[in-house]
C-alpha positions in Angstrom: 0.0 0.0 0.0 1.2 3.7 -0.8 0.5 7.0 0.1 0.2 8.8 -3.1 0.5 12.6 -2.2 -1.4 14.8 0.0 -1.8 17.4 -2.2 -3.1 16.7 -6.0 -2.4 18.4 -8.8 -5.9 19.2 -10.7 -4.6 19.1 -13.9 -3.3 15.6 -13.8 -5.1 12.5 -14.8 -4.4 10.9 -11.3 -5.7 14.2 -9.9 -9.1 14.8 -12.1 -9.9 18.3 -13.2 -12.2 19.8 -10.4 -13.1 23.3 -11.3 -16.5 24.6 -10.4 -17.8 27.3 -12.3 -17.1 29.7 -9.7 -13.6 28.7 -9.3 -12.8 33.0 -10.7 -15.8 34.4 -8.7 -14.7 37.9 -7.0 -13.8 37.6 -3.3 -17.1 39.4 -2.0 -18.9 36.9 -3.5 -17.2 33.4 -1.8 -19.4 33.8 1.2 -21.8 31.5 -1.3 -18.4 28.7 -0.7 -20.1 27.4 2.4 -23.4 26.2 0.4 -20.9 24.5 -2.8 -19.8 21.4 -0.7 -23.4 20.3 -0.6 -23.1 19.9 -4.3 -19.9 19.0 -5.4 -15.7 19.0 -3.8 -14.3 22.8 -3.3 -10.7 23.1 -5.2 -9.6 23.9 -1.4 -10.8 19.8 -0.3 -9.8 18.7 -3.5 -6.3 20.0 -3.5 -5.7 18.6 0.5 -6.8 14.7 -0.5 -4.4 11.9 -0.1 -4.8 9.3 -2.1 -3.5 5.5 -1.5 -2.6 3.0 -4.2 -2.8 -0.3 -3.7 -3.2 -3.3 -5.8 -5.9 -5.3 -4.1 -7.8 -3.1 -2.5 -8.3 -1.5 -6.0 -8.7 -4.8 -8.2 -11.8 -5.6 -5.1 -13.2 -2.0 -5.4 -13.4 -2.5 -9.0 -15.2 -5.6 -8.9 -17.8 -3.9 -7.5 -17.8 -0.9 -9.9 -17.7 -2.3 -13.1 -21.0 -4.4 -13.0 -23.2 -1.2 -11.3 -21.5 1.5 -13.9 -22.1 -1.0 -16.9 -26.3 -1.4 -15.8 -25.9 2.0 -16.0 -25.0 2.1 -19.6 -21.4 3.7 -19.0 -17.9 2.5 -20.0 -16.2 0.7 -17.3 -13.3 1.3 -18.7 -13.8 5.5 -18.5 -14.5 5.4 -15.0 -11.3 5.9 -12.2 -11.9 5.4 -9.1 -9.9 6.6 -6.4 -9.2 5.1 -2.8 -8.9 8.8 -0.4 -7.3 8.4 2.8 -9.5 9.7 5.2 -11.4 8.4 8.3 -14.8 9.9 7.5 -17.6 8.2 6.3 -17.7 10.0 2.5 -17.9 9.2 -1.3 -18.5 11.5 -4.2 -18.2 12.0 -7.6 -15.7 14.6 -9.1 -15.7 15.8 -12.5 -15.9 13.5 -15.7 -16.7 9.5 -14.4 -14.3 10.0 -11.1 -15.6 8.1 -8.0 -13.7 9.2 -4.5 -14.0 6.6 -1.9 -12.9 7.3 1.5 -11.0 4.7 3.4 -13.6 5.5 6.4 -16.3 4.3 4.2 -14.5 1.0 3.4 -13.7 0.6 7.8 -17.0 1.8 8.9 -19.4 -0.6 6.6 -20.4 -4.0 7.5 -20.2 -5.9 4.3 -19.8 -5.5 0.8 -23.3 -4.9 -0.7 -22.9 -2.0 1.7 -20.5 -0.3 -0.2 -21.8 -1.4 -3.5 -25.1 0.3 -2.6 -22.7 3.4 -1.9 -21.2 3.3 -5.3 -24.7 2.7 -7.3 -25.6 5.8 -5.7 -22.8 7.5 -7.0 -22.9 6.1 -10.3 -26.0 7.8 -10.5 -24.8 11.5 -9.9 -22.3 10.4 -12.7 -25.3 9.1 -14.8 -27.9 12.0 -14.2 -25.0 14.2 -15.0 -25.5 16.1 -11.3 -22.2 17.6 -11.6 -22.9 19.8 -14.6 -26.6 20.6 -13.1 -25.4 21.6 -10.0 -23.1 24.0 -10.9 -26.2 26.1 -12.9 -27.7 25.5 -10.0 -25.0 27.6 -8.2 -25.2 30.5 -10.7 -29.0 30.6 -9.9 -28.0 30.7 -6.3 -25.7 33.2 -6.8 -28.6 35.7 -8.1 -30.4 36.5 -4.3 -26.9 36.1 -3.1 -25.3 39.4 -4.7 -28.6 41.3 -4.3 -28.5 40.3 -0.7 -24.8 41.3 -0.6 -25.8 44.5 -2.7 -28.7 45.5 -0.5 -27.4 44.8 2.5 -24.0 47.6 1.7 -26.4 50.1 0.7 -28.7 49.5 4.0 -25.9 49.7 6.0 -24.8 52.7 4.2 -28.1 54.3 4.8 -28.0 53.4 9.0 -25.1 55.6 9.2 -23.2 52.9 11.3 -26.2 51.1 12.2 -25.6 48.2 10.9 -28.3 45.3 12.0 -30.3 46.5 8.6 -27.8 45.3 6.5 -27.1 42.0 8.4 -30.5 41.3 8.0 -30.8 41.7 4.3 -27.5 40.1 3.8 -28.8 37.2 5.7 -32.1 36.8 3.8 -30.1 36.9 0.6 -27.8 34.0 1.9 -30.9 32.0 3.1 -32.9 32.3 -0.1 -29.3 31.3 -2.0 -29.3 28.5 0.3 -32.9 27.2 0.1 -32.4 27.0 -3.5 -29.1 25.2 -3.5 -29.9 22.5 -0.8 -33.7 21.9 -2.4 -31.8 20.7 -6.2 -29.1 19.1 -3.6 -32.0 17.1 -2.1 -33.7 16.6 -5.4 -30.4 15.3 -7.0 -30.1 12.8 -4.0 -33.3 11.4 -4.3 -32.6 11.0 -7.9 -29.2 8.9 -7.9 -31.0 6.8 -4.7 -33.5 5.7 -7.3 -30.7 5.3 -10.2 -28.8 3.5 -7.8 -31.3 1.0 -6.7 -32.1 0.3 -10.3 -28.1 -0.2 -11.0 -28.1 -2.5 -7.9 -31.1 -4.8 -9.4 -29.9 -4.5 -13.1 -26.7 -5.7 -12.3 -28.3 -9.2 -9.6 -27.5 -7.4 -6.7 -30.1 -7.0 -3.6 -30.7 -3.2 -3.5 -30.9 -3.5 0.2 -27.1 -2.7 0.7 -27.9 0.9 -0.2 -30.3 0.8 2.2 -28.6 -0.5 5.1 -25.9 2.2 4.4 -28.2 5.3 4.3 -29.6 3.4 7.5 -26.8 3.6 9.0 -26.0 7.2 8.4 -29.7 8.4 8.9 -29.1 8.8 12.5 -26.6 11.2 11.9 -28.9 14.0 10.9 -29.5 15.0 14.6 -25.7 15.5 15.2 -24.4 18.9 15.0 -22.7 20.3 11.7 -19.4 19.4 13.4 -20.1 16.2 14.3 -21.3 14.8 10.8 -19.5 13.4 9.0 -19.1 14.4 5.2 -21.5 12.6 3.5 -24.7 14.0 5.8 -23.7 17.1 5.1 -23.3 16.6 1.1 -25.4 13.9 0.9 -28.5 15.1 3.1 -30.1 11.8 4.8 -34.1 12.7 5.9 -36.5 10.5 6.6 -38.4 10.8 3.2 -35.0 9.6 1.5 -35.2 6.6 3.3 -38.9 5.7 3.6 -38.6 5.9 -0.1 -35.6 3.5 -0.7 -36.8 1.4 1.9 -40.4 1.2 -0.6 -38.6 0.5 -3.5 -36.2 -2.2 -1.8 -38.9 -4.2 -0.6 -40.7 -4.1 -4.1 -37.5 -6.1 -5.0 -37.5 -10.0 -5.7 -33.7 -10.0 -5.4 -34.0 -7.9 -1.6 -32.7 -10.7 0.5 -30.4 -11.7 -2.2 -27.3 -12.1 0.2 -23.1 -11.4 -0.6 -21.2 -14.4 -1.8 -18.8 -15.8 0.9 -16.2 -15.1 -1.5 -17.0 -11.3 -1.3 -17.3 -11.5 2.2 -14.0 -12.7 3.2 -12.4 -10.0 0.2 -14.4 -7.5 1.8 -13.5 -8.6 5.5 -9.2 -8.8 4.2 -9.3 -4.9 2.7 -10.7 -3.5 5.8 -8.4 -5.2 7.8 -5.4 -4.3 5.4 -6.6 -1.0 5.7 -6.7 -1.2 9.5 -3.1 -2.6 9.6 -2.1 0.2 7.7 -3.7 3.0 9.1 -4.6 2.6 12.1 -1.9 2.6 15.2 -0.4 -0.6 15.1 -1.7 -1.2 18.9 -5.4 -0.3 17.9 -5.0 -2.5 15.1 -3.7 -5.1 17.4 -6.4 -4.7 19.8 -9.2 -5.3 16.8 -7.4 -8.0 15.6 -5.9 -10.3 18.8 -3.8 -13.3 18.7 -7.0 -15.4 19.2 -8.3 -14.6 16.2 -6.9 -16.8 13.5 -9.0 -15.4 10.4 -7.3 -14.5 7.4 -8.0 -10.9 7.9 -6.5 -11.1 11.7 -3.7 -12.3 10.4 -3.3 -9.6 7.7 -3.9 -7.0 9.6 -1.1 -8.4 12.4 1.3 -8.9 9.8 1.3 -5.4 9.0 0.7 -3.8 12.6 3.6 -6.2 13.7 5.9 -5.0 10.8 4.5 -1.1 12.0 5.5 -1.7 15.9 8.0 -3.0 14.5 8.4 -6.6 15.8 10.3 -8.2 13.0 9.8 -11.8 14.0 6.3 -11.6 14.5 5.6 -9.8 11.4 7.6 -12.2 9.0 6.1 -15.3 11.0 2.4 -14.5 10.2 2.9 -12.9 6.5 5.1 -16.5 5.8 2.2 -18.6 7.4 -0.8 -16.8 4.8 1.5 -17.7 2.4 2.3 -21.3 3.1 -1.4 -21.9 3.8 -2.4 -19.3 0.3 0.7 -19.8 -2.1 -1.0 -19.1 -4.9 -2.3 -15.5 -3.4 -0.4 -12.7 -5.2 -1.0 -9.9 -2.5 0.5 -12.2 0.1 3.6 -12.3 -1.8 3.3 -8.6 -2.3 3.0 -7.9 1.1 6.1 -9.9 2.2 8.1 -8.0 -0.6 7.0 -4.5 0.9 8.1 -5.7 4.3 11.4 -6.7 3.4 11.8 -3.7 1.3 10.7 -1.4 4.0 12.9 -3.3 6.8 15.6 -2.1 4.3 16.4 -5.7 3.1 15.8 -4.8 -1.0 17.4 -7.6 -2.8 15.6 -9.9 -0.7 12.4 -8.5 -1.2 12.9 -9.0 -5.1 11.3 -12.4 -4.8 8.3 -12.1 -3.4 7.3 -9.7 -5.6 8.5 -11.4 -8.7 6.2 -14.5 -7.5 3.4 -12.0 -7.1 3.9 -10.5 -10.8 3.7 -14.1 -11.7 0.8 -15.0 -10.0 -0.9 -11.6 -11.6 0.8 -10.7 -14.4 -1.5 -7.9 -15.6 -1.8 -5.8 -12.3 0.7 -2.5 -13.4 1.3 -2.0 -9.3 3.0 -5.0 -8.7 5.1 -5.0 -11.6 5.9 -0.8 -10.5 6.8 -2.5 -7.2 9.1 -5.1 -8.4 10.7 -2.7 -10.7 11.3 -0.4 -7.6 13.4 -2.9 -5.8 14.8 -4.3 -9.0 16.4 -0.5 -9.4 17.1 0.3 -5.6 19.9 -2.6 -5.3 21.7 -0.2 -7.7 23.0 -3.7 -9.2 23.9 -3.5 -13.1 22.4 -7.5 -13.3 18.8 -6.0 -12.2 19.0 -3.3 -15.0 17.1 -5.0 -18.0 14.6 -6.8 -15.9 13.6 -3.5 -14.2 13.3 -2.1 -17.3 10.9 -5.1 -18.7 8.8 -5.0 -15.9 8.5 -1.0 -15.6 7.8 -0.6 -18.9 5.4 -3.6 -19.2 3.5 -1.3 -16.2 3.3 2.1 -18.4 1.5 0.2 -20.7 -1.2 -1.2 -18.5 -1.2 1.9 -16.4 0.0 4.6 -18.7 -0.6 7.3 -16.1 1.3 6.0 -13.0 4.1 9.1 -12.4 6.2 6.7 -10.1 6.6 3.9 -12.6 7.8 6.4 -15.2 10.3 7.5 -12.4 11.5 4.5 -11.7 11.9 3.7 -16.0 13.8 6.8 -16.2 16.0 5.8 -13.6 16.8 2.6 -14.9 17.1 3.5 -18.5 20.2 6.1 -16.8 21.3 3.1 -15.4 21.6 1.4 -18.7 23.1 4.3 -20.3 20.0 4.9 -22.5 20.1 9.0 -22.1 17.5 9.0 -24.9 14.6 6.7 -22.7 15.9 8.4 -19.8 15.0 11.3 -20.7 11.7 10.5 -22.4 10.1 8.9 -19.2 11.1 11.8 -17.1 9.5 14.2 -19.7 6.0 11.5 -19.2 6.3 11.5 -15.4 6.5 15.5 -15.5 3.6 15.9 -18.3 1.2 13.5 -15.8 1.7 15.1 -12.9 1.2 18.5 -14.3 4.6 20.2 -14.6 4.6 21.2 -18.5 7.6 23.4 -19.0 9.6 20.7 -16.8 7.7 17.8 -19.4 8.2 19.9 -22.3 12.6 20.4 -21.4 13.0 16.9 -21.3 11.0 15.3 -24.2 13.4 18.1 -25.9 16.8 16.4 -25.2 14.8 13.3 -25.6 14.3 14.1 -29.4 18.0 15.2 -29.5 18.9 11.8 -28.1 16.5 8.8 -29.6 16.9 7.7 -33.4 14.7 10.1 -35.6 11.7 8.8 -36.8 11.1 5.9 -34.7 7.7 5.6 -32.2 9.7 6.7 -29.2 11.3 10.0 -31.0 7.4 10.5 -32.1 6.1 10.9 -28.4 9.0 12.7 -27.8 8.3 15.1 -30.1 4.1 15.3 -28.9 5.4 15.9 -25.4 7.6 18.6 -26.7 5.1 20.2 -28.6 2.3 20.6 -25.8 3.7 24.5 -24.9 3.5 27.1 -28.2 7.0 27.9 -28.8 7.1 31.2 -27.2 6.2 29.4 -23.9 8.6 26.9 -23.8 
């Protein structure tokens, strides 16, 4: 598991383009900010997410996605999904197909159809096309707003100091703004409930997971603004939601239509990976004691243990999952992070390789096998790192840590050229474009003219007009 960056780039495809309408609004006019999250991320929460990579939790999430987002008549393939590290319960859609998941949503639900029923209900804001609505919806709101704001200088004005007159008309124009805002926020919701449940049953899956998860956060409502967490606030919960999923469920002849024990112990193995992970090692330990011999009590010990750190015990129940599951790739992946985090790199090389065999067309492990490949700064690791990275770029074009980790071992090979090119692709994904645009120029100066890899070269150093460059 990694920790991708606490603090995304917009303009990068691992960091999708959020800019609401009233990204340029003048300052006076921000005071509307408050009402925006009930619609859709601010740039501010946006830009403070960190995100977390990692290959199994990813390949489970997507099993759920792909089914729900193809019943809704969308490309699978169109839609990212991204894992945020946060302990709040919260999910929402960004712009384009981009579903946010927080890591509090994963921890805090029971089972799987749980969190499916969360992502059909976000599928649907992506399939109602909410995101564009809402933001008209915001330049509506904005109307009473500025009058309000308007009125409300010009009464003050007019008091000669006293200024309760224009407070009050200010305020009226901010509750009319709001009243319109949250009544299409509540509209929308009820919308992609319905959407969802119809995604849930299109694809064979009981729509009562959705349920169970508004359920669960219904309560919430009585809490104060401080206490609720995300989704209440951007997702409003009431009573009539509920009453009318709960209708609609029970119309369902697939509404006691259980998970499969299969998804049940996935589900049960990411939350306690996550819980290894994140939590402090002795909470996690504490969840997940010695008497408990699960497989997920056992993952998440191996990883607390390797967190405390407690060497033995780590390696000792990471070896045991794999004796008893040798054919489990993320076992073998997790030993090979261990080792490679307990500083011992060349022995981690083969556990991962083992994993890449066992899943040869998942780009994380091959980035992570090509990571410790390069960092034993061996010559004899050179072309295998390169095969493996490179093989990764192609299944994951827009992974800026596998390109760093090509353009490191193409220097290490002496192959400027590559070098050069996969720095000037790790710079153009993560948004740096003059920086991009340098060093897909002394790529072009270095790789054979007219071949494929001169070619990208030369798109990369052609984003910027000339002046710019």
């Amino acid at each position: 598991m990694r920790l991708v960056s606490p603090s995304l780039d917009l303009q990068h495809p691992v960091a999708p383009k959020i800019r609401p309408h009233w990204w340029s609004l003048p300052s006076w006019a921000m005071t509307l900010a408050a009402l925006i999250p009930l619609i859709c991320p601010t740039p501010a929460s946006a830009q403070s997410l960190a995100l977390i990579r990692d290959a199994e939790i990813e390949a489970v999430i997507r099993s759920y996605v792909n089914p729900i987002v193809t019943a809704a008549g969308l490309d699978a393939n169109a839609i990212r999904v991204y894992i945020v590290n946060d302990p709040s319960f919260n999910a929402f859609v960004a712009e384009g197909q981009n579903i946010f998941i927080n890591t509090g949503s994963i921890m805090r639900l029971d089972r799987p159809g749980q969190l499916i029923g969360v992502i059909a209900h976000e599928t649907g804001h992506i399939a109602g096309g909410h995101l564009v609505r809402a933001r008209e919806q915001v330049d509506k709101a904005l109307v009473p707003l500025i009058l309000g704001l308007l009125l409300g200088v010009g009464a003050a004005a007019v008091a000669r100091g006293g200024g309760d007159a224009g407070v009050a008309v200010i305020s009226a124009g901010q509750t009319i703004a709001e009243r319109y805002v949250l009544h299409y926020s509540r509209d929308q919701e009820s919308r992609a409930d319905q959407a969802g449940i119809g995604f849930l049953i299109g694809s064979g899956r009981s729509p009562r997971g959705l349920l169970e998860a508004m359920e669960k956060l219904a309560n919430e409502d009585v809490l104060s603004a401080q206490r609720q967490d995300p989704y209440v606030r951007t997702h409003p919960i009431g009573r009539d939601r509920v009453a009318a999923m709960r209708e609609r469920v029970e119309e369902s002849p697939l509404k006691d239509k259980p998970d499969t024990p299969e998804e049940l112990a996935a589900y049960q193995r990411i939350k306690a990976k996550l819980r290894g992970f994140i939590d402090p090692p002795l909470v996690a330990l504490r969840e997940y004691p010695e008497s408990d011999q699960s497989v997920a009590a056992r993952y998440a010990r191996a990883i607390a243990y390797h967190r405390e750190p407690e060497r033995k015990k780590s390696y000792a129940e990471i070896d045991r999952l794999i004796a008893d599951y040798p054919t489990d790739p993320f076992f073998y992946e997790l030993k090979g992070q261990i080792l490679f985090e307990d500083g011992l790199v060349e022995k981690s090389i083969a556990p991962y390789r083992q994993s890449v065999r066992l899943a040869p067309n998942i780009a994380l492990l091959k980035v992570s096998l090509g990571q410790s490949l390069v960092s034993t700064d061996k010559p004899t690791y050179v072309d295998e790192a390169i095969e493996e990275l490179d093989a990764s770029t192609r299944l994951e074009h827009d992974n800026p840590s596998a390109w760093a980790e090509l353009a490191m071992a193409y220097d290490r090979k002496g192959n400027i050229g590559m070098a050069e090119l996969a720095t000037a692709e790790q710079f153009s994904i993560i948004g740096l474009v003059p920086d991009a645009v340098r060093h897909a120029r002394r790529a072009t100066k270095a790789l054979p003219r007219g071949t494929p890899v001169w070619v990208r070269a030369q798109d990369i150093a052609n984003i910027l007009p000339l002046e710019d460059r």
